[in-house]
PyMOL Python script that loads the backbone (N, CA, C, O; Angstrom):
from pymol import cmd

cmd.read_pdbstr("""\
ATOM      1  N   UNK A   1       0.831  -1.176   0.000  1.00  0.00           N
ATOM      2  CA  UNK A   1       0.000   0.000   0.000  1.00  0.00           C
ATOM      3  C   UNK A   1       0.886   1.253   0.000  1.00  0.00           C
ATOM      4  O   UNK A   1       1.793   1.405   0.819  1.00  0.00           O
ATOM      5  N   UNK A   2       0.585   2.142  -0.953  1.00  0.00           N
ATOM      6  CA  UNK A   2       1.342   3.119  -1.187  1.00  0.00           C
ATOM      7  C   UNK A   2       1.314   4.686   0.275  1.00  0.00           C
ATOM      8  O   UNK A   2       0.447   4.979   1.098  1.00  0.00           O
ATOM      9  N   UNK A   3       2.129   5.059   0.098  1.00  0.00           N
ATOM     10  CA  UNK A   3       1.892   6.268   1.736  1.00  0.00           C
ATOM     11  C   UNK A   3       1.382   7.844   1.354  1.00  0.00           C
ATOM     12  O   UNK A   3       1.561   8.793   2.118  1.00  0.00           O
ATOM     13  N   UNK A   4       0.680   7.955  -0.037  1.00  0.00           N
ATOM     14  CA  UNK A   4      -0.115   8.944  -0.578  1.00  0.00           C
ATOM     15  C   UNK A   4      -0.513   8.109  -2.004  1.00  0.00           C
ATOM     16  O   UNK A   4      -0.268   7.015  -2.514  1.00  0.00           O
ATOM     17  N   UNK A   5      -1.141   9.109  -2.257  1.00  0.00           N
ATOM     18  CA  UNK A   5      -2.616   8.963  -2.962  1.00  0.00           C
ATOM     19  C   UNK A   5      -1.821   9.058  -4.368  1.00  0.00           C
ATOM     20  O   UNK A   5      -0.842   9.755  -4.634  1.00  0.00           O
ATOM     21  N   UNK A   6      -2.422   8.293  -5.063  1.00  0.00           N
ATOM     22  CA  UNK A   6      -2.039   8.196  -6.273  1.00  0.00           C
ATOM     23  C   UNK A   6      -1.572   9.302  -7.280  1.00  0.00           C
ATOM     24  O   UNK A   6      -0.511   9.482  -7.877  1.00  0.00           O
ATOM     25  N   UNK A   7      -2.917  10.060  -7.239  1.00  0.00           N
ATOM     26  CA  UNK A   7      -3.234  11.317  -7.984  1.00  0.00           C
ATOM     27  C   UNK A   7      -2.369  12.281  -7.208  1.00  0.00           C
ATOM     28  O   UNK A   7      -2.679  13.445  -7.462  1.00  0.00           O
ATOM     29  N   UNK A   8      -1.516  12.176  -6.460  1.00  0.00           N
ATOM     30  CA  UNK A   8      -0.281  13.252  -5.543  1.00  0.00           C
ATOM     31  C   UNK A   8       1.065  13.627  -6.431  1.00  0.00           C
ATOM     32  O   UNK A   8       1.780  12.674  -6.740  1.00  0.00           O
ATOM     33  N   UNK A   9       1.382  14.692  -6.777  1.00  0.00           N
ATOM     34  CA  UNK A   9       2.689  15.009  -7.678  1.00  0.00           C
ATOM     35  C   UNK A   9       2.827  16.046  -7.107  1.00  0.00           C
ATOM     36  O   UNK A   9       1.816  16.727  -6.935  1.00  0.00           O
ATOM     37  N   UNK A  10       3.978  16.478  -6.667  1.00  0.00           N
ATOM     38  CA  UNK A  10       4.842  17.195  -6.228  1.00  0.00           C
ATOM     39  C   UNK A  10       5.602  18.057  -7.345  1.00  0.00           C
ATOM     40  O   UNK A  10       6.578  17.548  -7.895  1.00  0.00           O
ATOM     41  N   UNK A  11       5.123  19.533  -7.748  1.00  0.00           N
ATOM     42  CA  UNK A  11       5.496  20.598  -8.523  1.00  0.00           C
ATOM     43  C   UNK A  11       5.914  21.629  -8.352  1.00  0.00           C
ATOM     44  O   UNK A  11       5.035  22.199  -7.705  1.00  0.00           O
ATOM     45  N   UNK A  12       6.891  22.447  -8.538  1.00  0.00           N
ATOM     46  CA  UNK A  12       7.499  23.661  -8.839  1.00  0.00           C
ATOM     47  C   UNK A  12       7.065  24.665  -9.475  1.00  0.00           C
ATOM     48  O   UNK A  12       7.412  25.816  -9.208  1.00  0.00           O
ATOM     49  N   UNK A  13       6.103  24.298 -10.563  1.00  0.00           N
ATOM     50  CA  UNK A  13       5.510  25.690 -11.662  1.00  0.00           C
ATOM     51  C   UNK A  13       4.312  24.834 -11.842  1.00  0.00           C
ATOM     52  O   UNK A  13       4.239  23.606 -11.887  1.00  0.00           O
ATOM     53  N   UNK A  14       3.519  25.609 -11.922  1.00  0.00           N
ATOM     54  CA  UNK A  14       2.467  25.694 -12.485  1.00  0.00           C
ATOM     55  C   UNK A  14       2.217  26.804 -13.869  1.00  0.00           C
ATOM     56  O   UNK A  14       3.062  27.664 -14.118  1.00  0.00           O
ATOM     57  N   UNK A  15       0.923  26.646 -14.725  1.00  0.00           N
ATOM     58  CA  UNK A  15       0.504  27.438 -15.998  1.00  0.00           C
ATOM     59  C   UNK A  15       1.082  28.936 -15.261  1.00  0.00           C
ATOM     60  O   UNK A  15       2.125  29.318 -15.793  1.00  0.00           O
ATOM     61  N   UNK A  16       0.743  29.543 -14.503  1.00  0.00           N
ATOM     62  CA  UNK A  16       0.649  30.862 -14.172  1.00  0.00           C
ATOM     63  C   UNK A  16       1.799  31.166 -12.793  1.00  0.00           C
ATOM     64  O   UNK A  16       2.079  32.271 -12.327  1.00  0.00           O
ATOM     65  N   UNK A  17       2.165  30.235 -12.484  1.00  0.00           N
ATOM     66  CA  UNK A  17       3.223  30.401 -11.482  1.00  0.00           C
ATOM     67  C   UNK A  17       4.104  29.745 -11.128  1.00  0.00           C
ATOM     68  O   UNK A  17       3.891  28.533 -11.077  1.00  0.00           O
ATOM     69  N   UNK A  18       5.597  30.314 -10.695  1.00  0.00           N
ATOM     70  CA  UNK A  18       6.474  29.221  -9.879  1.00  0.00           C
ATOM     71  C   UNK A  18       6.853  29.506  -8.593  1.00  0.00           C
ATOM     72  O   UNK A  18       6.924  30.631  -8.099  1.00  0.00           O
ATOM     73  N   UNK A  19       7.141  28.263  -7.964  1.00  0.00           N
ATOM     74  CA  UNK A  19       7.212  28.500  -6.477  1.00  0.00           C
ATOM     75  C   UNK A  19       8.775  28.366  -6.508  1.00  0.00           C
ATOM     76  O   UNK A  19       9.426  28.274  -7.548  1.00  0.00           O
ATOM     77  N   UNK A  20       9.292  28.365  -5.256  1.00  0.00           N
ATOM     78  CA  UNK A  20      10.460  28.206  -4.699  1.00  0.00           C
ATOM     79  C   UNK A  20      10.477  26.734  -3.940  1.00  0.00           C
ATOM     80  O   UNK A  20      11.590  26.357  -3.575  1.00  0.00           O
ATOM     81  N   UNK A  21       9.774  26.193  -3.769  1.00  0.00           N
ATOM     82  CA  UNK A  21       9.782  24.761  -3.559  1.00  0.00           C
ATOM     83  C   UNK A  21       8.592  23.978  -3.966  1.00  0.00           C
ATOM     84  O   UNK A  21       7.549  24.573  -4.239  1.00  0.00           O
ATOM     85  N   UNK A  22       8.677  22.565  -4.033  1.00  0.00           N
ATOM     86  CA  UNK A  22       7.373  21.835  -4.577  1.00  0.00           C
ATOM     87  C   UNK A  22       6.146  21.909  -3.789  1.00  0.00           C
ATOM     88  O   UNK A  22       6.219  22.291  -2.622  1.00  0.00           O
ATOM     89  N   UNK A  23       5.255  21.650  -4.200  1.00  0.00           N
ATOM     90  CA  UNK A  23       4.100  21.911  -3.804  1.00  0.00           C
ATOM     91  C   UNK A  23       2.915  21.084  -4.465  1.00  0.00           C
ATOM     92  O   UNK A  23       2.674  20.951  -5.664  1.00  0.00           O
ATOM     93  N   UNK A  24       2.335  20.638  -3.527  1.00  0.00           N
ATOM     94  CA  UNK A  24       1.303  19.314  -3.833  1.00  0.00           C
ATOM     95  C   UNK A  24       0.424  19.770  -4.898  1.00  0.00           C
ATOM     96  O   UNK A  24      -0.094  20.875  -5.062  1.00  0.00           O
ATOM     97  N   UNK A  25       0.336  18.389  -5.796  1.00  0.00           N
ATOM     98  CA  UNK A  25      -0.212  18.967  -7.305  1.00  0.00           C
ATOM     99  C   UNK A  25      -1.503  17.450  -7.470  1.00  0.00           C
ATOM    100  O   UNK A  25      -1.178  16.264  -7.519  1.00  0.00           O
ATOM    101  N   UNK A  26      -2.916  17.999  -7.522  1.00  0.00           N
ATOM    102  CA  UNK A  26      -4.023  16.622  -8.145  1.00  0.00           C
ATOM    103  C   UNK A  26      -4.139  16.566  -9.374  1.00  0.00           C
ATOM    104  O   UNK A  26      -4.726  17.355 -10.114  1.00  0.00           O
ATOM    105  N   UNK A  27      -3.617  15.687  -9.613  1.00  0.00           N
ATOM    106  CA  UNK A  27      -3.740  14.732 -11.308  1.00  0.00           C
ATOM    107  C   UNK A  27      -4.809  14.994 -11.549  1.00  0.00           C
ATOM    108  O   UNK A  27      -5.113  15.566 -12.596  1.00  0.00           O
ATOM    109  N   UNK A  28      -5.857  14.567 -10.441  1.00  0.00           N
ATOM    110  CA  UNK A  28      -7.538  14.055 -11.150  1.00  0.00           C
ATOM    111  C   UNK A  28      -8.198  15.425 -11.087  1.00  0.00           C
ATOM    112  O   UNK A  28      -9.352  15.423 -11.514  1.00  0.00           O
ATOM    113  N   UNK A  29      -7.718  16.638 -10.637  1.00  0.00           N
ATOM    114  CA  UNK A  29      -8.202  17.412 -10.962  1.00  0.00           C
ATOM    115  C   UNK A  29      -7.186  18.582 -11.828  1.00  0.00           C
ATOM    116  O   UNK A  29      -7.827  19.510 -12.320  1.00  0.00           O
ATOM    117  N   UNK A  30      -5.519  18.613 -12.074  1.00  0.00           N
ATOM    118  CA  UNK A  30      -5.211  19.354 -12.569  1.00  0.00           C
ATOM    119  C   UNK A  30      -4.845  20.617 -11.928  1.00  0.00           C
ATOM    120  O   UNK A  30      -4.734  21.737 -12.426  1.00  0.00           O
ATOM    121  N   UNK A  31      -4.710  20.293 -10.952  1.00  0.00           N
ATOM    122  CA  UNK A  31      -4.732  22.030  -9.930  1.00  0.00           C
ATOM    123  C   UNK A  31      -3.738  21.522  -8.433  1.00  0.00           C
ATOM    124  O   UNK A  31      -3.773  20.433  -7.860  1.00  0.00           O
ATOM    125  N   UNK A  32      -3.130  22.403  -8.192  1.00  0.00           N
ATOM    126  CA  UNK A  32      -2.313  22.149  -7.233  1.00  0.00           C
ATOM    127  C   UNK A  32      -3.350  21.913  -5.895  1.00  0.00           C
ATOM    128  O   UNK A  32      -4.277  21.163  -6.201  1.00  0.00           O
ATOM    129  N   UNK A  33      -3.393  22.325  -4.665  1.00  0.00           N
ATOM    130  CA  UNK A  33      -3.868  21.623  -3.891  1.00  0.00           C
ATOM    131  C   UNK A  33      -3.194  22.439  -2.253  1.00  0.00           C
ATOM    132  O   UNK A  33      -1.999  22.698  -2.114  1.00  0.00           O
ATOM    133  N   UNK A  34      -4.216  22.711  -1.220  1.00  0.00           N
ATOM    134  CA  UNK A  34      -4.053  23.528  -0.221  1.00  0.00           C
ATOM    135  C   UNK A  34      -3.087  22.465   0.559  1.00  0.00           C
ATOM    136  O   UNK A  34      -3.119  21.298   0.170  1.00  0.00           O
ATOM    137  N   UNK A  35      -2.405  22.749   1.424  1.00  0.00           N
ATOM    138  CA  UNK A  35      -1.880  21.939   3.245  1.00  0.00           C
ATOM    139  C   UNK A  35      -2.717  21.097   3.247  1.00  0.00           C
ATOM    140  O   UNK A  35      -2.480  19.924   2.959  1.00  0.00           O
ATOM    141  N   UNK A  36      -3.725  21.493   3.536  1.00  0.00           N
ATOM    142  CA  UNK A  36      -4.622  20.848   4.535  1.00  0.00           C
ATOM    143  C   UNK A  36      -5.250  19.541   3.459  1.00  0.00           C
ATOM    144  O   UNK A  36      -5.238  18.315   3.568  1.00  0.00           O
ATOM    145  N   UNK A  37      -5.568  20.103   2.826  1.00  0.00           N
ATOM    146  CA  UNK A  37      -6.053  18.973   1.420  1.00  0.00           C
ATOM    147  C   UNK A  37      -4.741  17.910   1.348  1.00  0.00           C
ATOM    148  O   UNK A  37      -5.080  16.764   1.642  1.00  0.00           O
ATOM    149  N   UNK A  38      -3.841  18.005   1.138  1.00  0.00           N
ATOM    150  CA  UNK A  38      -2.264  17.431   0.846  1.00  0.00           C
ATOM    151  C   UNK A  38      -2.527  16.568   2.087  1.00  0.00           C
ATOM    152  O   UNK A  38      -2.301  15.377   1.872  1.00  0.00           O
ATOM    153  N   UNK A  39      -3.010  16.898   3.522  1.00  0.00           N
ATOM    154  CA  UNK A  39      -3.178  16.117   4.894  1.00  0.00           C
ATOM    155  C   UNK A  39      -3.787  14.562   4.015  1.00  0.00           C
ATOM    156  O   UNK A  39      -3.245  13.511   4.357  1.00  0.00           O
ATOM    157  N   UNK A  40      -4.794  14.509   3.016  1.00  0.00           N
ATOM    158  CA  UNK A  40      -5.461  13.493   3.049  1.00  0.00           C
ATOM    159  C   UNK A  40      -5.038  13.195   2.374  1.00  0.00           C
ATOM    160  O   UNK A  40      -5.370  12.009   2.367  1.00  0.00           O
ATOM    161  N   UNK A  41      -4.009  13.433   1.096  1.00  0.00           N
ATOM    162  CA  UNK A  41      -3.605  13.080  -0.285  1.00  0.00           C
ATOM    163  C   UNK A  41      -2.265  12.083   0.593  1.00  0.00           C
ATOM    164  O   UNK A  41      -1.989  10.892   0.450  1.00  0.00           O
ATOM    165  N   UNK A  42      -1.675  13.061   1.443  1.00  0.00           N
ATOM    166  CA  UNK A  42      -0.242  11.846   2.023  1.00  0.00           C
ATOM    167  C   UNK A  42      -1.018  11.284   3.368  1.00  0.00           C
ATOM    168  O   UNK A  42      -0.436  11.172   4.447  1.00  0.00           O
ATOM    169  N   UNK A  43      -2.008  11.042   3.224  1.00  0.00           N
ATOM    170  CA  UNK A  43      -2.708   9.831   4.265  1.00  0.00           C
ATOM    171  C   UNK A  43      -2.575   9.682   5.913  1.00  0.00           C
ATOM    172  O   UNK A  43      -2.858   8.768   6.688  1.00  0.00           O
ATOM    173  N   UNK A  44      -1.776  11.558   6.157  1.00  0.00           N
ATOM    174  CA  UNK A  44      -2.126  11.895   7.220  1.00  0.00           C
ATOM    175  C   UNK A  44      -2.822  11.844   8.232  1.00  0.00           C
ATOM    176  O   UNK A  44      -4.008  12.034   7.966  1.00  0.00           O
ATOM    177  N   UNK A  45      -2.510  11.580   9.838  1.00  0.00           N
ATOM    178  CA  UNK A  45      -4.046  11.806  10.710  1.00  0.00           C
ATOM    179  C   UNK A  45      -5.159  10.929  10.219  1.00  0.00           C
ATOM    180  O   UNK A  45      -6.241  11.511  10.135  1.00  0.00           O
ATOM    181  N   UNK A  46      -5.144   9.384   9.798  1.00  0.00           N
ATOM    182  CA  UNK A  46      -5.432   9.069   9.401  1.00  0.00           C
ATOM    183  C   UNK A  46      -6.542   9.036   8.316  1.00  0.00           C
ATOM    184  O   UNK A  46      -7.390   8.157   8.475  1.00  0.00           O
ATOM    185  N   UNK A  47      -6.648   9.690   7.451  1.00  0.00           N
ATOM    186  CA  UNK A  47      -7.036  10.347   6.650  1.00  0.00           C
ATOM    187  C   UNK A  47      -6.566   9.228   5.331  1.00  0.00           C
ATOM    188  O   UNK A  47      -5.431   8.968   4.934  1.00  0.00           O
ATOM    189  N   UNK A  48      -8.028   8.651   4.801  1.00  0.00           N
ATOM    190  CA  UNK A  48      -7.522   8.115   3.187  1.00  0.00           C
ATOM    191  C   UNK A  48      -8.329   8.851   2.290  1.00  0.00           C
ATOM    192  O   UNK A  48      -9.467   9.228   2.571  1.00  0.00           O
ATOM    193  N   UNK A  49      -7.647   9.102   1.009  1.00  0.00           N
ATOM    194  CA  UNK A  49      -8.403   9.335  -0.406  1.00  0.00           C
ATOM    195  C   UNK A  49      -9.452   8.889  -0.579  1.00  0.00           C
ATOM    196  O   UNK A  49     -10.461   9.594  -0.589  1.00  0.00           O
ATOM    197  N   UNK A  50      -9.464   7.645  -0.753  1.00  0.00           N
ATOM    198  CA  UNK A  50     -10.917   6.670  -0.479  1.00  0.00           C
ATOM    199  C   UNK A  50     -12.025   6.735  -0.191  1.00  0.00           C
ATOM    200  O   UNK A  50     -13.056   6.527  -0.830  1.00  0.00           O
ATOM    201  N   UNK A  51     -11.742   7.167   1.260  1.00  0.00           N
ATOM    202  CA  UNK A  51     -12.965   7.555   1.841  1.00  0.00           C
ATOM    203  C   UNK A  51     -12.724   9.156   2.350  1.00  0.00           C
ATOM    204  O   UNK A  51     -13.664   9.533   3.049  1.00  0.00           O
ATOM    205  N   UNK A  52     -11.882   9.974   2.193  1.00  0.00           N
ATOM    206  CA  UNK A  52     -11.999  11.391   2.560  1.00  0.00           C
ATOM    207  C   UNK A  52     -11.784  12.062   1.406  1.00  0.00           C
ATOM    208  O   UNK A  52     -11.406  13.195   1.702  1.00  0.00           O
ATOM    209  N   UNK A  53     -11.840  11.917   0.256  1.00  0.00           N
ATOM    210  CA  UNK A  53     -11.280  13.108  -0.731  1.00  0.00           C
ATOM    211  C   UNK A  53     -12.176  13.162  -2.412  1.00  0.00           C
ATOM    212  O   UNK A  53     -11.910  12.451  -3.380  1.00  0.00           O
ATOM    213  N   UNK A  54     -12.913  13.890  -2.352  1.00  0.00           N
ATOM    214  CA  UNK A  54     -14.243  14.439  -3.091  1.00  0.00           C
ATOM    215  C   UNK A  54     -13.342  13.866  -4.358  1.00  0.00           C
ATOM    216  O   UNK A  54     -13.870  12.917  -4.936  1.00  0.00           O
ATOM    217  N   UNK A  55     -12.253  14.234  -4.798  1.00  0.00           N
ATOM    218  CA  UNK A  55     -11.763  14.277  -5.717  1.00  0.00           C
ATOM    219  C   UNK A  55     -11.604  12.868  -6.552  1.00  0.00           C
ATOM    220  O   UNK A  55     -11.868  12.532  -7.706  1.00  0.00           O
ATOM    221  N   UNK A  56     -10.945  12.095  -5.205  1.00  0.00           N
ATOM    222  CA  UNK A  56     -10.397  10.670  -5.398  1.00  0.00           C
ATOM    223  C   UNK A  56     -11.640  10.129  -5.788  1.00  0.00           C
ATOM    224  O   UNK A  56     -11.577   9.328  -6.721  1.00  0.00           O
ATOM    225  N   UNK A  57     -12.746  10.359  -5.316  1.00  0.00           N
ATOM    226  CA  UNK A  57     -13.781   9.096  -5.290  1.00  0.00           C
ATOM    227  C   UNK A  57     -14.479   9.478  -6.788  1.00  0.00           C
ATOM    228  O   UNK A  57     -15.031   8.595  -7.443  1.00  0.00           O
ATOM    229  N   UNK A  58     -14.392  11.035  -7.319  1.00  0.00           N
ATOM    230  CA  UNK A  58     -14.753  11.089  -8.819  1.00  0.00           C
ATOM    231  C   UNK A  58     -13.715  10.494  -9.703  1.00  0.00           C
ATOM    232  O   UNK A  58     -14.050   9.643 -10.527  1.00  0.00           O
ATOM    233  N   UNK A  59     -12.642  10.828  -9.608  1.00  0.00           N
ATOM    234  CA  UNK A  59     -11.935  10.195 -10.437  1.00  0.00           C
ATOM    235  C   UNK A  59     -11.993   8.861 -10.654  1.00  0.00           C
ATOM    236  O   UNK A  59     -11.911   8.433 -11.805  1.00  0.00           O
ATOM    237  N   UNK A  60     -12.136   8.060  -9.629  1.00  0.00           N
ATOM    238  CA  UNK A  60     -12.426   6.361  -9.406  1.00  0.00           C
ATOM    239  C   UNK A  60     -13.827   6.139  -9.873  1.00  0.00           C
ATOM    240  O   UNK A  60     -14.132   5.005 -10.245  1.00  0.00           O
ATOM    241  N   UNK A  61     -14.615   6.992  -9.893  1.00  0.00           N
ATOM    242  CA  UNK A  61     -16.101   6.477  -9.638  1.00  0.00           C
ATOM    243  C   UNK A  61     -16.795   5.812  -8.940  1.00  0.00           C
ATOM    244  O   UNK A  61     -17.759   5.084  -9.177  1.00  0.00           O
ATOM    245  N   UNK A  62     -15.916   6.270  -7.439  1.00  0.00           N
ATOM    246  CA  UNK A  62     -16.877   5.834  -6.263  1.00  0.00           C
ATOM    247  C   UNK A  62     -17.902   6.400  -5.615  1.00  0.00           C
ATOM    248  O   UNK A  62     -18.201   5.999  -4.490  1.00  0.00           O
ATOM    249  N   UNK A  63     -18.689   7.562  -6.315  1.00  0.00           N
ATOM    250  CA  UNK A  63     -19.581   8.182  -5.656  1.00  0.00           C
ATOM    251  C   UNK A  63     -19.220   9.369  -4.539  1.00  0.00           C
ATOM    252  O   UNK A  63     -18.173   9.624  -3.943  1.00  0.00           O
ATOM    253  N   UNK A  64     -20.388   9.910  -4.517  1.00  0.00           N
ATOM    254  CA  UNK A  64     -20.249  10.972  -3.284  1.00  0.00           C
ATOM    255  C   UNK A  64     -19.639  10.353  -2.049  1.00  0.00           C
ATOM    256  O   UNK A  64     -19.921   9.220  -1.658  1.00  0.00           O
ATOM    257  N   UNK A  65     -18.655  11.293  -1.371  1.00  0.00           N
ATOM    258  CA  UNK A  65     -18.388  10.744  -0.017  1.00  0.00           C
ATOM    259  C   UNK A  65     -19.640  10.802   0.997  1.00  0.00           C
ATOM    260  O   UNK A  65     -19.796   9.998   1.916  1.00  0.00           O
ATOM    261  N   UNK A  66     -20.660  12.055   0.645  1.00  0.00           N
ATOM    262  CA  UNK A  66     -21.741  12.120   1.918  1.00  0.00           C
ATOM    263  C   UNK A  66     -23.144  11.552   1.597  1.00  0.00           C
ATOM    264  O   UNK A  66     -24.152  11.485   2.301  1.00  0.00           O
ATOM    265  N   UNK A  67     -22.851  11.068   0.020  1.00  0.00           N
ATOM    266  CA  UNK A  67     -23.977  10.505  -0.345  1.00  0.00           C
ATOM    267  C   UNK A  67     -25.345  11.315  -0.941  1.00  0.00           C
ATOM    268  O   UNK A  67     -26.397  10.801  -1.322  1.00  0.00           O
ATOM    269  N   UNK A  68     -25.064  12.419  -0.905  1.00  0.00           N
ATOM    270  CA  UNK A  68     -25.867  13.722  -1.390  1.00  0.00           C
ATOM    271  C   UNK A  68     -26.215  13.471  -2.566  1.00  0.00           C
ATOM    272  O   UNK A  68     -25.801  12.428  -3.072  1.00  0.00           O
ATOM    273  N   UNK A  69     -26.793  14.069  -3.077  1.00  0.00           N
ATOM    274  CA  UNK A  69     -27.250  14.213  -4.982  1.00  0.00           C
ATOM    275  C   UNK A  69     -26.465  14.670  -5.392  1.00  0.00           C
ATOM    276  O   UNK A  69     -26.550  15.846  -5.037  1.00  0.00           O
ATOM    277  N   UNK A  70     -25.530  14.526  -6.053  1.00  0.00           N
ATOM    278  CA  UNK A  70     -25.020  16.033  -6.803  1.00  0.00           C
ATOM    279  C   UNK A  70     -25.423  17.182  -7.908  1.00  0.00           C
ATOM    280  O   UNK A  70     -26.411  17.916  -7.913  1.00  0.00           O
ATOM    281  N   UNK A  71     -24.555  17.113  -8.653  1.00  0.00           N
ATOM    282  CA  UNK A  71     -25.154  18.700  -9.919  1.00  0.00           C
ATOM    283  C   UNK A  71     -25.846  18.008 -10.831  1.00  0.00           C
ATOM    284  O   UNK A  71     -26.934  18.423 -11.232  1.00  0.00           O
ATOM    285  N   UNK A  72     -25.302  16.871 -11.268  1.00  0.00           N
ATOM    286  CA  UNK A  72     -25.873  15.760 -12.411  1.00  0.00           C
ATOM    287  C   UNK A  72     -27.199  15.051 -12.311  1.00  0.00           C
ATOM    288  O   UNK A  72     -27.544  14.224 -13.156  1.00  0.00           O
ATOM    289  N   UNK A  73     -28.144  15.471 -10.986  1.00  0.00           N
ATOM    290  CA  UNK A  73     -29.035  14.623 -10.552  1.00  0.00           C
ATOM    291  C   UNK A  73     -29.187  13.195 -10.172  1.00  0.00           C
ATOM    292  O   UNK A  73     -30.221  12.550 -10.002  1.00  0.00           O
ATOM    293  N   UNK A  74     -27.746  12.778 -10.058  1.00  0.00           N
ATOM    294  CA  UNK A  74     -27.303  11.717  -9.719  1.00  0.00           C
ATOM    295  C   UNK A  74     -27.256  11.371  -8.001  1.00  0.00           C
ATOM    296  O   UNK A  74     -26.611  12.190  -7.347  1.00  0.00           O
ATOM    297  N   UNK A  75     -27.862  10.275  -7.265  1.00  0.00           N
ATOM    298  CA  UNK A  75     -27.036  10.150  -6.057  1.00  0.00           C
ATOM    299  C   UNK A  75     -26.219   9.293  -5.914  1.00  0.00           C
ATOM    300  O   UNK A  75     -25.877   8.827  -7.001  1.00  0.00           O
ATOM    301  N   UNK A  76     -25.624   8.753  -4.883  1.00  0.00           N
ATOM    302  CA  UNK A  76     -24.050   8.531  -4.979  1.00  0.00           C
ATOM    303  C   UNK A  76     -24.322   6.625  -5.544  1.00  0.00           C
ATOM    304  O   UNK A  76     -23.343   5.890  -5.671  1.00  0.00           O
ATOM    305  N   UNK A  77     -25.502   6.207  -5.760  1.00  0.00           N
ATOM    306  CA  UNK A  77     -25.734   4.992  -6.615  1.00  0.00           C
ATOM    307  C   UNK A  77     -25.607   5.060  -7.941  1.00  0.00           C
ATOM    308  O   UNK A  77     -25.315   4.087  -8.637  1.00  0.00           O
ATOM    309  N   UNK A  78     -25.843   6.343  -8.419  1.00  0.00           N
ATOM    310  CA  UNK A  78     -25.558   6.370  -9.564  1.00  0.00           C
ATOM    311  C   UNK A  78     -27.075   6.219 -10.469  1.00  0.00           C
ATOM    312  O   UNK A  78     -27.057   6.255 -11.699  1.00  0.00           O
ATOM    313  N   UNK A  79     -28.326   6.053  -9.709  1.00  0.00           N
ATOM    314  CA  UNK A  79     -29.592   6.325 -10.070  1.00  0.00           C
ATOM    315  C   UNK A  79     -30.503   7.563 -10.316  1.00  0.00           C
ATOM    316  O   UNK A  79     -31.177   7.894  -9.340  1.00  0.00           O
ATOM    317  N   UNK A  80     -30.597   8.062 -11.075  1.00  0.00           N
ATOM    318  CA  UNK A  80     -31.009   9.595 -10.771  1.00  0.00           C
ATOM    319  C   UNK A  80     -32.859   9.379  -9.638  1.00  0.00           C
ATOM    320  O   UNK A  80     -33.776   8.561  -9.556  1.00  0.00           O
ATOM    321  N   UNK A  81     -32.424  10.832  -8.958  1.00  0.00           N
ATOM    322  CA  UNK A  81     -33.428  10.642  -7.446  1.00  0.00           C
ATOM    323  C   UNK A  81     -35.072  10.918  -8.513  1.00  0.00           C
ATOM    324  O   UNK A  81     -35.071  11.352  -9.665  1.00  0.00           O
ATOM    325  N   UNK A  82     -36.407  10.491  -7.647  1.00  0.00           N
ATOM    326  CA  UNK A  82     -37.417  10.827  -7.941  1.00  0.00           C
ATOM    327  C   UNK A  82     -37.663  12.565  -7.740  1.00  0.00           C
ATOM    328  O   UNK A  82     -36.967  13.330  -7.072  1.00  0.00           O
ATOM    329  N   UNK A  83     -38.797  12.863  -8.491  1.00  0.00           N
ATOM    330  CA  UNK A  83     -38.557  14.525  -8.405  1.00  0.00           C
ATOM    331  C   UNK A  83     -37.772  14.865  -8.761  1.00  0.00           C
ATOM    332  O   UNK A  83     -37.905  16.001  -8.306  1.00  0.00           O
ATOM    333  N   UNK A  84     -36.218  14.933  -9.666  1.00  0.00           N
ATOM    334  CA  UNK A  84     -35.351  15.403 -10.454  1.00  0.00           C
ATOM    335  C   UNK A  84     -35.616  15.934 -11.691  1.00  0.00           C
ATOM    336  O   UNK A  84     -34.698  16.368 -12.386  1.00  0.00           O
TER     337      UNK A  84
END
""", "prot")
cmd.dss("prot")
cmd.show_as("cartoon", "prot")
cmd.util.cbc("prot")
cmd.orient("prot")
């Protein structure tokens, strides 16, 4: 088992900026990524992608983490809800 999240890359520049040291970068979304977010990406405080990270579970297609509907009228089964 790996000790961060797949989708975790470690970058220097970005389109519009460079840093002075690397800085946590999401594959599955293309965009670098706050501290605190990076907490769940390197599996911190026990904290997994899996089950904590909005991102991970779209990219995989595991559904909502809270199980909500989302924008698509979808809930996290993947059935669209009645009344939609």
């Amino acid at each position: 088992m790996s000790d961060s999240c797949e989708f975790l890359e470690r970058r220097r520049a970005g389109d519009d900026a460079e840093f002075d040291g690397e800085r946590p970068y999401c594959t599955a979304v293309d965009a670098f990524v706050q501290p605190m977010r990076a907490d769940v990406c390197a599996k911190r405080y026990g904290l997994d992608p899996e089950t904590d990270c909005e991102f991970y579970r779209e990219a995989k297609g595991l559904g909502s983490i809270t199980g909500f509907e989302g924008a698509n009228g979808e809930s996290e089964s993947g059935t669209e809800e009645a009344g939609s």
